[in-house]
C-alpha positions, 0 to 999 in steps of 0.5 A, a space after each residue: 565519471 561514476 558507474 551508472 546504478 544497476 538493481 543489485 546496488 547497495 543503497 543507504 537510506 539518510 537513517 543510515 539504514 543500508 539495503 543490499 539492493 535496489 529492490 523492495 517487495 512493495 506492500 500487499 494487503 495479506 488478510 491472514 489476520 484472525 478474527 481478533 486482528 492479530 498476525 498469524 502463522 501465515 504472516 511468517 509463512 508468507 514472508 519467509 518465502 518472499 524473503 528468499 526472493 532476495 530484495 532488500 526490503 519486503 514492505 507489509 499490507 496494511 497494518 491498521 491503527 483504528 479497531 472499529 475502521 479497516 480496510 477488510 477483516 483480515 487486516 493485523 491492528 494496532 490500537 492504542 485504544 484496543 489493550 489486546 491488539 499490542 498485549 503480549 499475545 499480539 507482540 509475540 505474533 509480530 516478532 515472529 512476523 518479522 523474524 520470518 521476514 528478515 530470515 534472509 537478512 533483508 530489512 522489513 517494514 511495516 506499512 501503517 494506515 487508516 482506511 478511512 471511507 474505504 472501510 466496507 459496510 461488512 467491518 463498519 456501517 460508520 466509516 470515517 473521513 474528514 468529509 461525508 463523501 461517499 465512495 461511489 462503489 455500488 453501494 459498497 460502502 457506507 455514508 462515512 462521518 466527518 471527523 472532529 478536529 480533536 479526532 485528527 489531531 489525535 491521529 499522529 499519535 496513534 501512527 507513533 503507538 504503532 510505529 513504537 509497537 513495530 520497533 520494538 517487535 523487531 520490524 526495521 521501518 514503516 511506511 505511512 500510508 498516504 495513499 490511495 484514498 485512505 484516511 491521510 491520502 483523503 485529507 489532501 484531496 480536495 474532494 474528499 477534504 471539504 473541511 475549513 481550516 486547520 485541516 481543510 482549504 490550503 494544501 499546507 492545512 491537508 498535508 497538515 496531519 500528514 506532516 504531524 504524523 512524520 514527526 510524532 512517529 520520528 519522535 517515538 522511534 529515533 533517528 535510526 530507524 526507517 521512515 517512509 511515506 507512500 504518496 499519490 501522485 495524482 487520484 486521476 479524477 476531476 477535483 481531487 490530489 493533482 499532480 500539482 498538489 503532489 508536487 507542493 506536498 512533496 516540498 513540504 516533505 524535504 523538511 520532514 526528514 523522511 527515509 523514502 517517499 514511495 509513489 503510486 496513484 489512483 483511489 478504489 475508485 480509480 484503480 490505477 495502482 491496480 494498473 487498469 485505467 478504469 474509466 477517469 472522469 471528464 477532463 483527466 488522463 493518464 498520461 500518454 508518456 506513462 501508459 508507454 513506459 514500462 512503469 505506471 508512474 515512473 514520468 511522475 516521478 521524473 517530476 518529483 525528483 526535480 523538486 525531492 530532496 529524500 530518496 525516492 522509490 517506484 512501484 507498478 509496472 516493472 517487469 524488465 531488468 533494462 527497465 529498472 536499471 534504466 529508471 536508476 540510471 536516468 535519476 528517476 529513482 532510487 529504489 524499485 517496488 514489485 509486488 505481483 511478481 510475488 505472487 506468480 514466481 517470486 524467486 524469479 526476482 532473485 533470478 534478475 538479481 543475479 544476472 539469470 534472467 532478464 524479466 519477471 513474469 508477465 503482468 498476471 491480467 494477461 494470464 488469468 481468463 478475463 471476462 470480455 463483451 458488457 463485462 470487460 475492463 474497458 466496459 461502458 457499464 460500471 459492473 463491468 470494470 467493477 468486477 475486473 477490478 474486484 477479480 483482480 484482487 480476488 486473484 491476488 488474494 487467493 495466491 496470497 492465501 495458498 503461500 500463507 498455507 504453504 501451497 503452490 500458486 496457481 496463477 492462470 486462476 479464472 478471474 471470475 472464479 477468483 471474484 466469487 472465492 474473494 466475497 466467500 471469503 471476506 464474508 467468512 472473515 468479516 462473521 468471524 470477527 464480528 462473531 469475536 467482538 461480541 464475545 463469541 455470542 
């Protein structure tokens, strides 16, 4: 009988890449880019700190393929399309990003992605999706356009530019966002894709573009290097990605050849990756079993693995060592993603690593001042969850902000305080980079 595997065990990924543990700081939009979406200083700040955490891999915020289409202004691109997002200036930034990300030996990739409809009205008035379906967030967002079929077949492509652009900077994977409700994460869900074939009806004809990605960004960077894939496994609303259509574009993956499929679940719209319930539609929970285990969506997962032939790796909600160890012993898992932690004490992940603690700091939302009555997470009004929601990211942004500048975290920060710094800011970055399109007018 084998030893069963506890977090700080090496794992071998099928590219033959090998992690000294079980753990990986699992992506979180860093929004230090400059107004001409370029990496910055504070990448390599940020990630020479987190670094020292000692997990075997740090995943990046979203790294964006299409210029005019971000998740928020401050997000790095690479655009094939854009000479100066991957020009020398651009590539020396990168090799500094991740230099500083490998400064303790562990591995790093970078998490790829399109926004899709979740581009704000502040980047773009034109958003785009492969339907018009609006997200239904106060009007935050525009009206997105239907891609024509010629735009999606070109979009594998432009993932392998990027992934290309990566390699050769020195990051040692990508993750493929397909997650989330940004763009690939939208062409499975039925909601959002109400398109005829190639790439609408069937499930096999939504995972269509996602399969083809894979492929052309296997084909870039060779068999030696890291690719994963990060994958709802439900969007928690009636209509949209069920844990059934996971579940079948999870066999379509076995062939894929990935490296790690990463699981997580929920849109803007239905924050669970935020780990608040929000409030899901008529007809659809999240399951009991879930809300009960330390993480959000380790009992999906058991169900994956009964179909997954790649590795598989979980985040949100692990806080404790018997847990993680737990989740790797049962077979539910193969690697551990953590995130917030980092942003509260992020060498208490070292610590548990080396048998000096046995939990990370407590989920944040029960330290920062949250609002209660008509403006509480649980509020029958929308504004109520939208602005928890909204603070939470603000929270989360602000402590990113002060690591990127070298500064201590503060994490018992008010949440509302947190929502009126975050929309100062993204207002400030999204003028600054309008004001830089324009040629400095």
């Amino acid at each position: 009988m084998t030893d069963l595997p506890h977090i700080e065990d090496p794992f071998v990924l099928p590219c033959g890449q090998r992690l000294s543990n079980r753990l990986v700081k699992a992506a979180m939009t860093e929004g230090v880019a400059d107004a001409r979406n370029l990496a910055t200083s504070g990448h390599a700040s940020l990630y020479r700190t987190w670094a020292k955490a000692g997990a075997a891999v740090q995943i990046t915020g979203n790294v964006m393929i299409d210029y005019q289409v971000l998740e928020r202004p401050g997000n790095v691109v690479i655009d094939r399309q854009q000479a100066h997002t991957f020009g020398p200036e651009a590539r020396a930034a990168l090799q500094t990003w991740a230099s500083a990300a490998k400064s303790e030996g562990g591995e790093v990739w970078m998490q790829l992605s399109h926004a899709g409809r979740q581009s704000p009205r502040y980047v773009t008035g034109r958003p785009l999706a492969p339907s018009p379906v609006s997200v239904g967030l106060l009007g935050l967002y525009a009206k997105p356009r239907a891609l024509r079929d010629a735009e999606i077949a070109e979009l594998p492509e432009r993932f392998a530019f990027a992934a290309d652009v990566a390699r050769d900077a020195g990051f040692t994977g990508v993750q493929i966002h397909s997650a989330h409700g940004y763009l690939l994460s939208s062409l499975l869900s039925p909601w959002t894709n109400r398109r005829e074939p190639p790439y609408g009806g069937t499930i096999e004809a939504r995972a269509r573009c996602l399969l083809e990605t894979i492929e052309a960004v296997r084909a870039r960077v060779g068999n030696d290097f890291a690719v994963t894939v990060k994958l709802n496994s439900d969007d928690f609303r009636k209509g949209g990605f069920t844990q059934a259509d996971c579940l079948q574009v999870v066999a379509l993956l076995n062939a894929a050849g990935i490296d790690a499929l990463e699981l997580s679940g929920g849109t803007y719209e239905q924050p669970q990756l935020l780990g608040f319930a929000g409030k899901p539609d008529s007809e659809v929970s999240v399951r009991a079993s879930t809300r009960q285990r330390e993480a959000y969506f380790l009992s999906y997962a058991e169900d994956v693995r009964k179909i997954a032939r790649m590795p598989l790796m979980v985040t949100g909600g692990f806080r404790t060592r018997a847990g993680m160890d737990g989740a790797l012993a049962d077979q539910a898992c193969d690697l551990i993603g953590i995130a917030r932690p980092y942003l509260t004490d992020p060498l208490s992940v070292r610590q548990l690593l080396q048998h000096q603690q046995e939990a990370l700091p407590a989920p944040e939302r029960q330290q920062y001042i949250r609002p209660r009555g008509l403006l509480s997470p649980t509020s029958p009004f929308l504004l109520g969850r939208v602005l928890n929601v909204i603070g939470a990211v603000g929270w989360t942004y602000h402590q990113i902000f002060r690591q990127a500048a070298d500064l201590p975290v503060e994490p018992r920060r008010g949440l509302v305080r947190s929502f009126m710094q975050h929309w100062w800011r993204e207002c400030r970055a999204a003028f600054a980079m309008h004001r830089a399109r324009a040629g400095g007018r």
